[in-house]
N, C-alpha and C positions, 0 to 999 in steps of 0.2 A: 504494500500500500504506500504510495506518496502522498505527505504531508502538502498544507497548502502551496506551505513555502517552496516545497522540492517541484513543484507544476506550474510551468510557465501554460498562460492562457492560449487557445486554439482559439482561431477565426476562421468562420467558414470563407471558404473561396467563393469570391463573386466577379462579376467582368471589371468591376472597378478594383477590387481588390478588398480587404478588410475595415470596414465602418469603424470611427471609433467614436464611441459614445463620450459626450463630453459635458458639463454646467453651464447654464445658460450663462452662470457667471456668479462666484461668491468668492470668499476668499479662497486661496489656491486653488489649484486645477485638480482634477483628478487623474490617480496613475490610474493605469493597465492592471487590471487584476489578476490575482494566478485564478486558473478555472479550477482548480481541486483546493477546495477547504478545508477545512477541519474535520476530525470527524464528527462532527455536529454539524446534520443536515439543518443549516436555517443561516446560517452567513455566510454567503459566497457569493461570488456574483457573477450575473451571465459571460460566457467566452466573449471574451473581445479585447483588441486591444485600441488604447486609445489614438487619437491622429493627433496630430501638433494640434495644438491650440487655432481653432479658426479664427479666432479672437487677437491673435499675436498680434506684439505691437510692426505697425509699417512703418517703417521711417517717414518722417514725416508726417506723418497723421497726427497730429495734434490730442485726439481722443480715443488713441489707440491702448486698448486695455493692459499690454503691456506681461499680455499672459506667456507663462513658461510653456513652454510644448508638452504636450501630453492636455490637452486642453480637455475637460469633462464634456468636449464633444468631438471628442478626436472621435479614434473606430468604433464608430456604431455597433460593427457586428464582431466584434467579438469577445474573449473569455469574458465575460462580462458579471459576471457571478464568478466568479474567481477560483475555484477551488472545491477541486472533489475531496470529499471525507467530510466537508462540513454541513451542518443541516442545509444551509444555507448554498449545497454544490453548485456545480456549474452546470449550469441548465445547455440542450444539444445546440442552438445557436444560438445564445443568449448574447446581446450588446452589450457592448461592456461602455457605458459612457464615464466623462469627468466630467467633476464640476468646474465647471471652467470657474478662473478669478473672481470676483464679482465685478461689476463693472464699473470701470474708474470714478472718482466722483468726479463732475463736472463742474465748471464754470459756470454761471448763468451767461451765455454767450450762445452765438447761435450754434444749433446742434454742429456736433463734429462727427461723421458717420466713418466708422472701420473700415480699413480697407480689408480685404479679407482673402486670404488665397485660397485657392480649392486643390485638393490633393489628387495625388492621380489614384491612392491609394485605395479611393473610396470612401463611400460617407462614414464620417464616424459620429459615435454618436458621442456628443458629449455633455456631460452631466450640465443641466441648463440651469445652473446655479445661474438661473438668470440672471444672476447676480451679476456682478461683475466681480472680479477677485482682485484681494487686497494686495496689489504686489507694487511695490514701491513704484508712485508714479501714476500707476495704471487702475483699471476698472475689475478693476474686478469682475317628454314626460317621464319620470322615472315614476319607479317605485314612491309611494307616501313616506316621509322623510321629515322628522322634526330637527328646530335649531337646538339649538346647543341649550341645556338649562338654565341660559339666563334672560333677566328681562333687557327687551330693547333690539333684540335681534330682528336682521332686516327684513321683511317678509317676501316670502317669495312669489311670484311673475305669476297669472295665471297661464299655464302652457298654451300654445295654440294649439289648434286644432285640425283635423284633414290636411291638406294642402299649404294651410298658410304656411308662409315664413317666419321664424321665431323674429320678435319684436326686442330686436339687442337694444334697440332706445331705449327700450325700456327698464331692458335688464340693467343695461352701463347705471343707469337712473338708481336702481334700486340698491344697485351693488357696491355702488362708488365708493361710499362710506364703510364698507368693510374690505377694502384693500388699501393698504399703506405701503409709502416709500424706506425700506430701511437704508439708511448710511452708516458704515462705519467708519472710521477716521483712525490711525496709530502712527508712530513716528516715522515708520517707514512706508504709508501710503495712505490711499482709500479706496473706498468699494461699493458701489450700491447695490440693493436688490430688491425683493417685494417681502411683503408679508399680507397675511391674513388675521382680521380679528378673530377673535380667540374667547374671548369674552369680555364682559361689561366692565370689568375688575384692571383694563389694559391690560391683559396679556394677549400679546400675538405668535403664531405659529409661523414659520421660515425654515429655509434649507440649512441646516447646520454649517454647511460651507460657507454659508453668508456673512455667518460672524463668526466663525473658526479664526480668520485667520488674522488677527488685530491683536492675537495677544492680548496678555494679562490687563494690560492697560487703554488699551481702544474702547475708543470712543462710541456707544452707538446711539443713533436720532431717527427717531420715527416720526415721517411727516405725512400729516393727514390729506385725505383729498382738498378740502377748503385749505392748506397751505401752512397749518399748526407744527408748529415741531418742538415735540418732546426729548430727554433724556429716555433710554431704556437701558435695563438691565438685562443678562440672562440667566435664566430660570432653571433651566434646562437640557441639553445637549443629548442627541443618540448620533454618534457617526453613523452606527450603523446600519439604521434606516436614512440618513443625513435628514433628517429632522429635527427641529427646535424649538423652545418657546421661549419670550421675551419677554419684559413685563415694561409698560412705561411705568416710570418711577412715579412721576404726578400726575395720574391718566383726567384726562377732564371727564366733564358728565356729557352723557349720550352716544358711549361710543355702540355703533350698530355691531356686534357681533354674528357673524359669517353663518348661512343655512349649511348646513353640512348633508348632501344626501347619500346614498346609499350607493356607492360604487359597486356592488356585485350587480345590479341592475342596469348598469350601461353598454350599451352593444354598439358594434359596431355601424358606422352611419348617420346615429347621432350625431346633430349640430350642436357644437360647443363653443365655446369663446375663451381665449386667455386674455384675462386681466393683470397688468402690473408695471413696470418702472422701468423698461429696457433703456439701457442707455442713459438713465436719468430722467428719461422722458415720461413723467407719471399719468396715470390714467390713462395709457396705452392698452386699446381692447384691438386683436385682431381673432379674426372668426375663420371655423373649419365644420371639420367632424372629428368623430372619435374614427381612428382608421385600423387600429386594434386595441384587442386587452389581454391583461394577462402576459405581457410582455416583460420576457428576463431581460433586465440592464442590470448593469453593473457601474456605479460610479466613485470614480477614485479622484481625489484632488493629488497633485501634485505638492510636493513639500514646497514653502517659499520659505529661501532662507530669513530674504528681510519681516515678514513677518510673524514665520513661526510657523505657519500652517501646515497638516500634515501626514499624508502618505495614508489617509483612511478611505477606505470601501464602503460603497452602502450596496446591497442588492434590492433590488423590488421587483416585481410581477408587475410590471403597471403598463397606466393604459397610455397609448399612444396615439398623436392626434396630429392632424395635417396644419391645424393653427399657428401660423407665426410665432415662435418663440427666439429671444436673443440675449445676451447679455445682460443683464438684470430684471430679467423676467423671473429665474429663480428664487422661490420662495412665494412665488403670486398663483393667483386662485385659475383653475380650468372649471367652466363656471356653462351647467345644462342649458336649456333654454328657459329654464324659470329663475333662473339667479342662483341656484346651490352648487355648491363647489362641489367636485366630484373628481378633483384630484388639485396637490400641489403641482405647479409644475417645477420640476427639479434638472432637465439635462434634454438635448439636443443630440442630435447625429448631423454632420457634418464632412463636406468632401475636406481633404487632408489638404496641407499646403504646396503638397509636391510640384501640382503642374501648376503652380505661380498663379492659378484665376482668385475668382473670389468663395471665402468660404462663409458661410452662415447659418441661416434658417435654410434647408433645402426639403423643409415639409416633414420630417419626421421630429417630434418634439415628445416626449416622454413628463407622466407626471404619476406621482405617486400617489395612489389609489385613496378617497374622502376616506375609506373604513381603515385604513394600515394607519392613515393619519392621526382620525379619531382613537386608534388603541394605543399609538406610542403618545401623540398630544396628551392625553388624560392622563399618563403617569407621568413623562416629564414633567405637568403641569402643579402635580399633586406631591411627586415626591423630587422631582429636579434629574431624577434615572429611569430608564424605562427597562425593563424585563424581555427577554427572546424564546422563542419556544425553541426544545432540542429534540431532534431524533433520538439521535446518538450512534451515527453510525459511520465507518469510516468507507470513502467511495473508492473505486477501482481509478487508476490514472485516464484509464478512456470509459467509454462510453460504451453499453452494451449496445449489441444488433442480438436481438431475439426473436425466433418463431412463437405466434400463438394465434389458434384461432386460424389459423389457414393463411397467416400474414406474418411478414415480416416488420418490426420495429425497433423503433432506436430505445433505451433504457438507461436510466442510474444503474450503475454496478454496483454491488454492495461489495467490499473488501472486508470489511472487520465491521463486528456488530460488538458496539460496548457493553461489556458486566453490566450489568443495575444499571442501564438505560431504559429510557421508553421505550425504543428498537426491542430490547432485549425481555424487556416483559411482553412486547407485545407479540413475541413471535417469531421478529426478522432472524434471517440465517446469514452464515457469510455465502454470499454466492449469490445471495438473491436478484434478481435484477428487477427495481422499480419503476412501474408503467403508468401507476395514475396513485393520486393523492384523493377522496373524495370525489372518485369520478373525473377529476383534470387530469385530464393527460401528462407525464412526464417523461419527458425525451433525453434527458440527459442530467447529470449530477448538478449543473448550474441552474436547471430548470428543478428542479426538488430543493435547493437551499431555498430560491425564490417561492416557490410555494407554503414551504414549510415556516419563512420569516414572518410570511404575510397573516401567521394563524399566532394565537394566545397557548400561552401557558397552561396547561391541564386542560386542554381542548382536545375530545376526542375526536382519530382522525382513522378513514379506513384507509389502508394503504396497499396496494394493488401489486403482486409480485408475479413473475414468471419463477414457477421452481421445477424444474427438470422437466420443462415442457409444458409443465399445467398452468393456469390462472389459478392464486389464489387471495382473498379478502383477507387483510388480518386488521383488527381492531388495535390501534394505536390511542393512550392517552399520552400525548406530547410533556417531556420534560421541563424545565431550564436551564437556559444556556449561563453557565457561570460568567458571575458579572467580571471583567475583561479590569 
């Protein structure tokens, strides 16, 4: 069995070459993840590796982010989930995005736009720390669905209906008021990106990369739609989902707190809209669909030396969407057609800088699923850590091909099943190869960490194995992943 660390990420082969996933923009970028984990299936992230930074500074670009290479949207497609062995393995083509820098702060001057080269390498995807990252210099109808428990929360749009077009007027209208601009500020740079209110009490939700990377001593300011800027704290931190929460220190009264709806509910085709702060540019709504879910990324910032930021992973299963997203869009709301968020957005895929064009939004934008949100938000929020769920099993270096059923399939390898883990009381064997989670499909160890990250702690789970030919069900109550 190879450790995480012993497994450099796989990307699959494409005509352009390996996507690398990257951050729309927060502090530091994200690396490339190894596709083999831990053996705790639940942190890893999809194969891929990341592409330079789309985001790099151009010479001469005045508002050039100023991002390290390995940008959180470098290779989209690959090890992206980083690591077989861990709950969290490397799913069969998972994206591996960065969060790119957050995105510089800017000047009140007229916009200064990126120049951006496109790679020959292929889109990568990179973590859409829409943020921009803090590197010295540079930027950094669903389901029924209630707000958050507290009062004042914005109400949501009534859906259209048949045929109509969703009424974004209406929604930007409704929504406004619960998306804010974060800045951070430290000696060695700044960064902006988005948040989400959180609730009534000023706490907001963000991509952990957003204010990762400003060190002990950075500064951060949450500036409201009407133009208010507060001082914020942080509450909270998960690298490994890269989510956050922040609190303004003196929150004024009336702050709208965010609908949260139900992401297992959104399908593909759905019109959606992201909301947030690209570029510094606040109140930025550009409109799509949802174009998948359930999508392995993997996003890693890159280390910055001047600010500290550093060399962490997040995996998610999340949903992917055609909407315009860019450097400081991470941390900002991906928002139904009734106003409810139904994913952060967190990281972009991006063509690489190789062949000298422009690199950016090229329509794949990634956001982390309203429900993965809501389970790590409410514990960051409540205890400042948040808890992972574990298998416990350690994964094979590649990726099973198995017959069943009269078909052939790609699978998690099981290598080593832990003592006194979940895996272990629930039945898994070494050798098994893992085919579905609760009925979802899993293709590969990056695609089982992301499945297994996106579930709670003593959540039972059925877990679907090929054992010497046969299909068999076995009942999983999910561990914890020891806190790191």
């Amino acid at each position: 069995m190879t450790s995480p660390a012993d497994r450099e990420p796989q990307q699959p082969s494409t005509p352009w070459g390996n996507p690398t996933p990257t951050g729309p923009h927060g502090y530091g970028q994200q690396a490339h993840g190894s596709r083999y984990g831990t053996p705790e299936v639940g942190f890893t992230g999809p194969r891929q590796h990341a592409p330079a930074d789309p985001y790099a500074r151009v010479q001469g670009d005045p508002y050039s982010p100023g991002y390290a290479q390995g940008d959180p949207y470098a290779n989209g497609y690959s090890d992206q989930y980083g690591g077989y062995g861990d709950p969290y393995a490397n799913r069969t083509q998972p994206l591996q995005a960065f969060a790119p820098p957050p995105a510089p702060r800017r000047e009140r001057r007229r916009p200064g736009w990126l120049a951006l080269t496109a790679g020959m390498l292929g889109s990568a995807v990179a973590a859409s720390a829409l943020t921009g990252a803090l590197v010295a210099g540079g930027d950094q109808g669903l389901a029924e669905l209630s707000a958050r428990p507290d009062s004042g929360a914005a109400a949501p749009v009534e859906p259209g209906t048949g045929v109509t077009a969703p009424d974004w007027r209406k929604v930007v209208s409704s929504v406004a008021q619960s998306v804010v601009a974060v800045a951070v500020s430290a000696e060695g740079g700044a960064g902006e990106g988005s948040g989400v209110v959180w609730d009534d009490r000023g706490r907001i939700i963000t991509n952990h990369h957003v204010i990762s990377g400003g060190g002990s001593g950075a500064r951060i300011t949450v500036t409201l739609d009407d133009g208010r800027q507060f001082a914020a704290s942080i509450v909270g931190t998960d690298p490994g989902t890269d989510l956050a929460i922040i609190e303004i220190d003196n929150p004024p009264e009336g702050l709208k707190p965010a609908v949260f709806a139900d992401s297992d509910q959104v399908s593909p085709g759905q019109p959606v809209m992201a909301l947030g702060n690209p570029l510094g540019l606040s109140q930025t709504a550009t409109t799509g669909i949802i174009s998948a879910v359930d999508r392995p990324v993997t996003t890693r910032q890159e280390p910055s030396d001047s600010l500290g930021a550093g060399g962490e992973s997040a995996v998610t299963n999340a949903i992917q969407t055609d909407a315009a997203v860019n450097p400081g869009n991470s941390g900002g709301a991906l928002l139904d057609s009734s106003g409810r968020v139904i994913g952060i957005n967190s990281s972009i895929a991006s063509l690489g800088s190789a062949s000298g064009g422009t690199s950016g939004s090229i329509g794949l934008g990634f956001a982390i699923p309203s429900n993965q949100a809501k389970l790590i938000g409410d514990q960051l929020a409540e205890k400042g850590t948040a808890q992972h769920a574990r298998l416990g099993v350690g994964l094979a270096p590649r990726d099973a091909s198995v017959e069943v059923d009269g078909a052939r399939r790609s699978a998690a390898q099981v290598a080593q099943v832990e003592p006194g883990t979940a895996a272990a009381e629930g039945g898994l064997r070494d050798g098994d190869a893992i085919i579905a989670v609760d009925g979802e499909e899993v293709t590969g160890g990056e695609d089982l960490i992301a499945t297994i990250r996106e579930r709670a702690v003593g959540q039972v789970v059925t877990v679907t194995v090929v054992r010497d030919g046969a299909r068999e069900d076995l009942e999983v109550t999910l561990g914890a992943r020891p806190q790191e």
